[in-house]
C-alpha positions in Angstrom: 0.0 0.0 0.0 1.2 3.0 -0.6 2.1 5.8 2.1 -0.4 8.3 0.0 -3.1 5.4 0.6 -2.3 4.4 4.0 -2.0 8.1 5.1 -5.9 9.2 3.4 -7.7 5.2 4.9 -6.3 6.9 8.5 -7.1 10.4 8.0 -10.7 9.0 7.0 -11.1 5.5 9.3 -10.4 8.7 12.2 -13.1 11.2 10.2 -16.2 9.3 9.2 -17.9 12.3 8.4 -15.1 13.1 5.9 -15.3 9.4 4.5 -19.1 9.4 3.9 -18.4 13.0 2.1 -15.8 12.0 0.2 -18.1 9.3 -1.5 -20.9 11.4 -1.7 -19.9 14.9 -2.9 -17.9 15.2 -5.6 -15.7 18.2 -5.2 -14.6 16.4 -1.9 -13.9 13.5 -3.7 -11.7 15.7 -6.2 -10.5 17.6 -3.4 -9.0 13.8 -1.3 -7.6 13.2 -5.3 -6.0 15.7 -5.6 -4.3 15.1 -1.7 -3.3 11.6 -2.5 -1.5 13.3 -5.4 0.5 15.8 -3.5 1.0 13.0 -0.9 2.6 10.9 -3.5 4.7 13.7 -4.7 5.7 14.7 -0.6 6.6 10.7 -0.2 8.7 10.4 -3.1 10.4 13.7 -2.3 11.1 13.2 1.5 12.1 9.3 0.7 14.8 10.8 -2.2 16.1 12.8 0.8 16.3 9.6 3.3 13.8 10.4 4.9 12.3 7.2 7.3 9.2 5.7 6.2 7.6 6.5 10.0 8.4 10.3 9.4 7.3 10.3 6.2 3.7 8.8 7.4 3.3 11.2 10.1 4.1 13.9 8.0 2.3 13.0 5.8 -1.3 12.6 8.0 -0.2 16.1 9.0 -0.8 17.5 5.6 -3.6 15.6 5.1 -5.2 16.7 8.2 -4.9 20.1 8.0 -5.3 20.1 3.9 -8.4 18.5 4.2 -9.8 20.0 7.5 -9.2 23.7 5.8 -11.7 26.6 6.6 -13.1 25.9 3.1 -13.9 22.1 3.8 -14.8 22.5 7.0 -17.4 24.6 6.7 -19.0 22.3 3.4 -18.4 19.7 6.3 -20.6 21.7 8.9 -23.4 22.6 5.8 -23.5 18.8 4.8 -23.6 17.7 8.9 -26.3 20.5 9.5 -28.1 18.9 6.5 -28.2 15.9 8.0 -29.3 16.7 11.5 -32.0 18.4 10.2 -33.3 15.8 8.7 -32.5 13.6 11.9 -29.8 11.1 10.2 -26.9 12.2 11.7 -25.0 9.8 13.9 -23.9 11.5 16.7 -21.0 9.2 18.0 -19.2 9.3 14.4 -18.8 12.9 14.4 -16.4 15.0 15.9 -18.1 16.9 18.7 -16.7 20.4 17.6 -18.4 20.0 14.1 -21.4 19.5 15.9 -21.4 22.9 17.4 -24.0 21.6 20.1 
């Protein structure tokens, strides 16, 4: 598996409100693309520079985290989650308790 893969299944195994939007809303999905391409890029950079394989995962998660968690996604986030609770199929547990802004 590659570290681009590995990094994204965390980031969204550890988000399941990002994983159910990124199959469901299509600029996510192009937006977690176009991460795992950057990713791929990072990884091949860092590695041609020796960097460990450990590093290069953590860094990696980093980037994706705050990439993907970004004002601009967050708040699409928050629209699709108020969406949801409005129409009472939101499940509570799954999602991060400061998106839920209870």
């Amino acid at each position: 598996m590659s570290m681009s893969a590995a990094v994204l299944d965390e980031y969204m195994a550890d988000n399941p409100g990002a994983a159910r939007a990124a199959l469901t809303d299509p600029e996510f999905a192009a937006e977690v693309a176009t991460m795992r391409n950057v990713l791929d890029l990072m990884d091949g950079a860092l590695e041609d520079e020796g960097v460990d394989a450990r590093v290069r995962h953590r860094v990696g998660l980093q980037v994706a985290t705050e990439a993907l968690l970004s004002d601009r996604l967050r708040a699409r986030l928050e629209a699709a989650m108020e969406s949801a609770r409005v129409r009472g199929c939101i499940d509570r547990e799954a999602v991060p308790a400061e998106l839920l802004g209870d």
